[in-house]
C-alpha positions in Angstrom: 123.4 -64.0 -64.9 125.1 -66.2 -67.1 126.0 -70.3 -66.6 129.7 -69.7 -66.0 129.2 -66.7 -63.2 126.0 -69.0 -61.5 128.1 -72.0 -61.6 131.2 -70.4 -59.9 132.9 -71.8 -56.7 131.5 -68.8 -54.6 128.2 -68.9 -55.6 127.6 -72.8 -55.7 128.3 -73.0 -51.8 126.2 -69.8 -51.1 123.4 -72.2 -52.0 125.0 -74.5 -50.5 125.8 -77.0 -52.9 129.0 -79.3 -53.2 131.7 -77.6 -54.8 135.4 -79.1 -56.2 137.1 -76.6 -53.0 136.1 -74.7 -50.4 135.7 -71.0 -51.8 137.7 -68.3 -49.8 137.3 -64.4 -50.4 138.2 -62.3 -47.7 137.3 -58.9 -45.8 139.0 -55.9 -47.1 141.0 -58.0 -49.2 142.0 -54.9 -50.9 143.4 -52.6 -48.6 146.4 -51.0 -47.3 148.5 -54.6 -46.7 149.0 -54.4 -49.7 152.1 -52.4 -51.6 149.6 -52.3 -54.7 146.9 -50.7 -52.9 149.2 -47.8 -52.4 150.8 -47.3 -55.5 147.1 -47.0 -56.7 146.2 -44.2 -53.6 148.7 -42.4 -53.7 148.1 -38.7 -52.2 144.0 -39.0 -53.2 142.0 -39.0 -50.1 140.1 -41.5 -48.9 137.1 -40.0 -49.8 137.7 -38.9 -53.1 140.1 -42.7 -53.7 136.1 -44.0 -52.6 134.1 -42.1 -55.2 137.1 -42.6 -58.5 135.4 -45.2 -60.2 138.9 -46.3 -62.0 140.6 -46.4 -58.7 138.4 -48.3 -56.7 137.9 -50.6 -59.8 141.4 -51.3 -59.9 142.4 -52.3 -56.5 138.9 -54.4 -56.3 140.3 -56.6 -59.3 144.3 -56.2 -58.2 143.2 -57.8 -55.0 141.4 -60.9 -56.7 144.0 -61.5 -59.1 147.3 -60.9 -56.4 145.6 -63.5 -54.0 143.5 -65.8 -56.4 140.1 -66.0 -54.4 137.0 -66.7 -55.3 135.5 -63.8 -55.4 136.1 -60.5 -55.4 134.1 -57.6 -53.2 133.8 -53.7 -54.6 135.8 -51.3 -53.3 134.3 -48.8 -51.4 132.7 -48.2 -47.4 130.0 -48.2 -45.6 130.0 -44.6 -44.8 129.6 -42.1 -48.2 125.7 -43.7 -48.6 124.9 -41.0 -44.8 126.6 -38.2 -47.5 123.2 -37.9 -49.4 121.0 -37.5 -45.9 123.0 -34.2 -45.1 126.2 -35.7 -43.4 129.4 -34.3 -43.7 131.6 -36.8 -44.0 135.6 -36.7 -43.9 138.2 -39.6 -43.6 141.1 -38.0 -40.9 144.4 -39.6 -40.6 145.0 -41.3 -37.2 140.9 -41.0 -36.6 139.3 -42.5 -39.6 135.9 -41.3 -40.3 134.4 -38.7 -39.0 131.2 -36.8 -39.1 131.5 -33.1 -38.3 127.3 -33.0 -38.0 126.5 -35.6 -36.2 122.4 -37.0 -35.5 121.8 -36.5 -31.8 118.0 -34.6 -32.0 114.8 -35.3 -33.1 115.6 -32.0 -35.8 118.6 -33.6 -37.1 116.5 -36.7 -37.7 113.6 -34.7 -39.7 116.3 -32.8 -41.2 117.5 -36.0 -43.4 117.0 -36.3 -46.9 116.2 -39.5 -49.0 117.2 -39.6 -52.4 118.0 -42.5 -55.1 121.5 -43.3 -54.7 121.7 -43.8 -58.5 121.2 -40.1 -58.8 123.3 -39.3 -55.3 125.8 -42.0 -55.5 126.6 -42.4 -59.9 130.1 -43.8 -58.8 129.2 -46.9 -57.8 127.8 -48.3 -60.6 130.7 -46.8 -62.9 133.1 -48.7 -60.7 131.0 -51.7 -60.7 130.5 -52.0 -64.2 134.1 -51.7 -64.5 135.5 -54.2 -62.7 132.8 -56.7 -64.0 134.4 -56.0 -67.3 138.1 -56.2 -65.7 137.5 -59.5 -63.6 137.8 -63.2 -65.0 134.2 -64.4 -66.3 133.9 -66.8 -63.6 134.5 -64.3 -60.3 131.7 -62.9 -59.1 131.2 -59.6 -57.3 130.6 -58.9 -53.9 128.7 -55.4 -53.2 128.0 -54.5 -49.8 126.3 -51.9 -47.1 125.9 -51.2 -43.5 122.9 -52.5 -41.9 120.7 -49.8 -39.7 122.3 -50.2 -36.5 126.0 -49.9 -37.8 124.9 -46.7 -39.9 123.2 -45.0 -37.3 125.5 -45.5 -35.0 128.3 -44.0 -37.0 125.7 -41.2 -37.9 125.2 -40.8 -34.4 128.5 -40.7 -32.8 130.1 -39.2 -35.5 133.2 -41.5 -35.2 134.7 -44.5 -33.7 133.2 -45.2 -30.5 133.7 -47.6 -27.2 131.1 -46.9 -25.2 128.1 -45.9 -27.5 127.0 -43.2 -25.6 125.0 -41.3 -27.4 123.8 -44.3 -29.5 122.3 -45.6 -26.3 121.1 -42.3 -25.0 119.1 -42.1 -27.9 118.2 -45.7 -27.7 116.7 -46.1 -24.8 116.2 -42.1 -24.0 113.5 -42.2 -27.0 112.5 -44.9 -29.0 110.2 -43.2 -31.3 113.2 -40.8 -32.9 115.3 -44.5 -32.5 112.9 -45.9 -35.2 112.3 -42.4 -36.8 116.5 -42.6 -38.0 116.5 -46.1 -38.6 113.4 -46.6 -40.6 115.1 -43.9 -42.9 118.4 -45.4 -42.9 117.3 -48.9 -43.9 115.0 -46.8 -47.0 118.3 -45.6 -48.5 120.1 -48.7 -47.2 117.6 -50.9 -49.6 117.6 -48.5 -52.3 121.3 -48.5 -52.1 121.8 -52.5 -52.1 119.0 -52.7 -55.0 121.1 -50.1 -57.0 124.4 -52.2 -56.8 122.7 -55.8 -57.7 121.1 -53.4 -61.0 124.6 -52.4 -61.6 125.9 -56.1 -61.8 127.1 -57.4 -58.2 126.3 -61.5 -58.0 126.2 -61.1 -54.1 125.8 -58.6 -51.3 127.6 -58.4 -47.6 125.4 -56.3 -45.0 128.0 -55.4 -42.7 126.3 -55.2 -38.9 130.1 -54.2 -37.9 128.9 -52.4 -34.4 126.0 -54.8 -33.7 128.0 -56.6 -30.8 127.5 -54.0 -28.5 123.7 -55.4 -28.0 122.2 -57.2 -25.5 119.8 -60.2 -27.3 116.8 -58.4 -25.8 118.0 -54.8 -27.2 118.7 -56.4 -30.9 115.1 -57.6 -30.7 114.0 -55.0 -29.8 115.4 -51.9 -31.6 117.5 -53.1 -34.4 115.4 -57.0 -35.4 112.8 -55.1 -37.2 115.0 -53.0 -39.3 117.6 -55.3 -40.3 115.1 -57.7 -41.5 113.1 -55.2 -43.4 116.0 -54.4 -45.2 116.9 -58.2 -46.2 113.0 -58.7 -47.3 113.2 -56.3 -49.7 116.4 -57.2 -51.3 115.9 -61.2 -51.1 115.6 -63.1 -54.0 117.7 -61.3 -56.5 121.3 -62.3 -55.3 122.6 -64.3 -52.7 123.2 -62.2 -49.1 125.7 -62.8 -46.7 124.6 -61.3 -43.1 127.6 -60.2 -40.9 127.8 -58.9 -37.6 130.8 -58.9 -34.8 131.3 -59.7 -31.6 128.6 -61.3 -29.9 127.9 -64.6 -30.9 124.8 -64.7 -28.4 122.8 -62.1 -31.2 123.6 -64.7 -34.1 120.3 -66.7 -33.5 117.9 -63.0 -33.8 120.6 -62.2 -37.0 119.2 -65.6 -38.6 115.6 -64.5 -37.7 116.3 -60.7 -39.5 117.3 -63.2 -42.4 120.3 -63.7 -45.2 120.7 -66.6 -47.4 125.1 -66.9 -45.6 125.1 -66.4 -42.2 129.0 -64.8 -41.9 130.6 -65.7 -38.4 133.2 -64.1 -36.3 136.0 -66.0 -34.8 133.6 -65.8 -31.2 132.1 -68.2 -32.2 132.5 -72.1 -32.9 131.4 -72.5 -36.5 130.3 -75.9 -37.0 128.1 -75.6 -33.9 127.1 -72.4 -34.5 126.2 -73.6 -38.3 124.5 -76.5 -36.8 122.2 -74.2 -34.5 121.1 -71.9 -36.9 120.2 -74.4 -39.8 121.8 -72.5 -41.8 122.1 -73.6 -45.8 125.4 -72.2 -45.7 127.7 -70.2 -43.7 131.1 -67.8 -44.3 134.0 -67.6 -41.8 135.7 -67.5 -39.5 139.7 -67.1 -38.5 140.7 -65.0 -36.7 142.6 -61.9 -38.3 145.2 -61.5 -36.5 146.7 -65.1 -36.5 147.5 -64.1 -40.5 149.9 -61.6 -38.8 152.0 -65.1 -36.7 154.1 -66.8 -38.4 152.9 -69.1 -41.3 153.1 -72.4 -39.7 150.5 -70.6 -37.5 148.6 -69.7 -40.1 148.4 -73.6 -42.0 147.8 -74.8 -38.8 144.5 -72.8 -37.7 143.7 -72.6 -41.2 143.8 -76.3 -41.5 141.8 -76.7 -37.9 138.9 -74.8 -39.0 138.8 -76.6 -42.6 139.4 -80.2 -40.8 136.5 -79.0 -38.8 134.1 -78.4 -41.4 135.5 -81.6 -43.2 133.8 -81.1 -46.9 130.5 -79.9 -45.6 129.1 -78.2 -48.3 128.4 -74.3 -48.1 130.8 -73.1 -46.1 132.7 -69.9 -47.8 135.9 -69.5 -45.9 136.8 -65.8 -44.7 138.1 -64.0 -41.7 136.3 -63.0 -38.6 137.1 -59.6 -39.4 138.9 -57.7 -42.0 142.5 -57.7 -42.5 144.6 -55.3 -40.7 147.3 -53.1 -42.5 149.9 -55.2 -40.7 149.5 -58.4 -42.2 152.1 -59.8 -44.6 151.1 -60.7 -47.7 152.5 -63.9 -48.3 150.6 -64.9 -45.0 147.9 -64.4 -47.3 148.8 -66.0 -50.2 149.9 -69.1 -48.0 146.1 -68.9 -46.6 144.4 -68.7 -50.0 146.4 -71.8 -51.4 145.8 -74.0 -48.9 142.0 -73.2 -48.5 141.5 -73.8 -52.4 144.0 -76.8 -52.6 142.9 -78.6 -48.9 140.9 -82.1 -49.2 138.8 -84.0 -47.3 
């Protein structure tokens, strides 16, 4: 990595050291908010808008140039990587993702397939490799996956879920096929990660989007293990952010799985929750939804959670969540500018 890129904003406070502003880059910053993201979509499918490597390459840098952040994070989702294993994936309107085979049996477990996503997935890297030549020398890349329990659960329940039924059926109902799926989703998960810091990401996100649904003694138990195998075998090479929703009780077992950014949802208080973990450095954590009030309501929370932190060094400021297809984009904007121009 070269001196400019290693020196940047975003990946000075990921180790925690003092930087000239706090860094901001936010979840799905590019995304359908955005009149931009559109034009680029068009009629493609989600899937196939996933796998262009142009497309994806251009919204990734539209976003980080329309806004200004710190960083920017690849286009893509968590989902096409269960593709590979045998999954039929589709992307419905008004549903979202959906598996037409889901995992509920040990023979759907056995039946999965392993296989190099640099052979399976060739995409990825194109579209990486492309926006690192598209973005400003100084804005790193943010790659990203699922970690186990967020990807089996989607494999298992095919789609969105409340409840977790079947998750939880399978769960509890037998924990050797439980550690069966998720010992081969966190092989491909690794593989996958590995593949996109080769291909030139600075950073990585593990999204644990699903996670909250856990009791502490049920993350522990079933998904502890996993989660940190998957960070041991990817530490060292790039700074990664661990991010899970929800339940601010599992963030203490999250710090134990490991991550070099502990990412917070608006659940929980950040300073204190920063203070607890020793963390070096955290990311978070507004709330989504108050960038869809009125912009005085946005300086003000913004300005709370910043006065907060007052100058601490290693905090990366982002959203609880990602940004909802509601959300005006000047709210945006107005966030962005006052996070990089605010002063202790």
């Amino acid at each position: 990595m070269d001196s400019v890129l290693y020196n940047s904003t975003f990946l000075k406070a990921c180790r925690g050291e003092k930087t000239d502003h706090t860094p901001i880059w936010l979840n799905r910053q590019a995304g359908r908010y955005m009149e931009e993201y559109h034009q680029v979509k068009g009629n493609t499918k989600s899937l196939d808008f996933f796998k262009t490597p142009h497309l994806a390459a251009q919204v990734t840098c539209d976003a980080q140039r329309i806004l200004g952040v710190d960083a920017a994070i690849l286009f893509a989702d968590l989902l096409p990587i269960l593709e590979p294993m045998g999954l039929v994936l589709d992307y419905l309107p008004g549903v979202g993702p959906n598996i037409d085979n889901p995992v509920r049996t040990n023979a759907d477990i056995d039946a999965l397939s392993i296989q190099n996503s640099s052979e399976a997935m060739p995409y990825i890297a194109e579209a990486i490799q492309l926006i690192r030549r598209e973005l400003p020398q100084e804005i790193p890349l943010i790659g990203f996956g699922g970690a186990p329990f967020t990807l089996a659960s989607y494999a298992i329940e095919g789609k969105g879920s409340r409840n977790y039924v079947f998750v939880k059926r399978l769960m509890y109902g037998d924990e050797v096929a439980w550690h069966e799926l998720l010992t081969k989703i966190t092989t491909i998960t690794i593989d996958y990660l590995n593949y996109q810091i080769d291909s030139g990401v600075q950073a990585v996100q593990i999204f644990d989007s699903w996670v909250g649904c856990l009791s502490p003694f049920d993350y522990r138990e079933y998904v502890l293990p996993h989660s940190r195998r998957l960070i041991e075998n990817i530490s060292g090479r790039v700074p990664i952010i661990h991010f899970g929703t929800g339940n601010p009780a599992l963030l203490p077992l999250m710090a134990e799985a490991g991550g070099d950014v502990m990412a917070l949802d608006w659940r929980a208080p950040l300073v204190e929750s920063w203070d607890k973990l020793g963390a070096t450095s955290v990311q978070g954590n507004l709330d989504p939804i108050v960038l869809c009030a009125d912009r005085s309501a946005v300086i003000r929370t913004a300005t709370a959670l910043l006065d907060e932190v007052n100058g601490r060094p290693g905090h990366i400021f982002n959203l609880g969540h990602g940004i909802i297809p509601e959300t005006p984009v000047d709210n945006v904007k107005v966030l962005v500018d006052l996070v990089q121009e605010y002063q202790v």
